[in-house]
N, C-alpha and C positions, 0 to 999 in steps of 0.2 A: 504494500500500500504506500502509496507516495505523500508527503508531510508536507504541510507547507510550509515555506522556508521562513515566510515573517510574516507574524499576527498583531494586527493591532488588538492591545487589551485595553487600555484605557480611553474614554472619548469625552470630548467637553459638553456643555449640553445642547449647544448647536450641531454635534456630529463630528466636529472637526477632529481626529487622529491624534494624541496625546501622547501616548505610549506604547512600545512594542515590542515583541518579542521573537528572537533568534530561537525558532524550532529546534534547531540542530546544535546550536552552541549552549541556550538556554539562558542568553544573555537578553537583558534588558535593559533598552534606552528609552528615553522622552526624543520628542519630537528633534530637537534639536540636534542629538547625539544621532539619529537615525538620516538623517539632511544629511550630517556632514559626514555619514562613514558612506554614505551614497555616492559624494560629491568624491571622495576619496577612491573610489572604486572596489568597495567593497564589494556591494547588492549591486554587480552588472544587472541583475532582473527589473530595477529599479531606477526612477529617475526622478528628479523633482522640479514641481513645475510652481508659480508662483499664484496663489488663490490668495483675494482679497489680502495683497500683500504680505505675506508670509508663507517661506518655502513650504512646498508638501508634497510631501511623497507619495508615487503611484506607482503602479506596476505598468510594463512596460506593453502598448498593444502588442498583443500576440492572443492564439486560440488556448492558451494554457489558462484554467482557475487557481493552478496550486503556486500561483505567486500574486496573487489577488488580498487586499489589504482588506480585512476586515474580521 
């Protein structure tokens, strides 16, 4: 069975993505820590786009779910 690699767990009350977590590592970052290991080349799967000014992280188009943030 195939795991998905990063789950958002915590959300604000608008929805917006907070905190998340490394499936495979079992590591957790806040929003911020997850941007910049993106922006670093961590999560190829991942890229971050800029919503109502502040980075955020999506998964990247493709027909895959098991890199889908949620």
């Amino acid at each position: 069975m195939l795991t998905k690699q990063i789950s958002a767990i915590a959300k604000s009350k608008t929805g917006r993505n907070l905190q998340f977590r490394d499936n495979l590592t079992g590591r957790v970052m806040n929003l911020k820590q997850f941007t910049e290991a993106i922006e670093s080349g961590k999560y190829s799967r991942y890229h971050n786009r800029i919503v109502r000014g502040l980075k955020t992280p999506c998964s990247n188009p493709d027909y895959s779910r098991f890199n889908n943030l949620s």
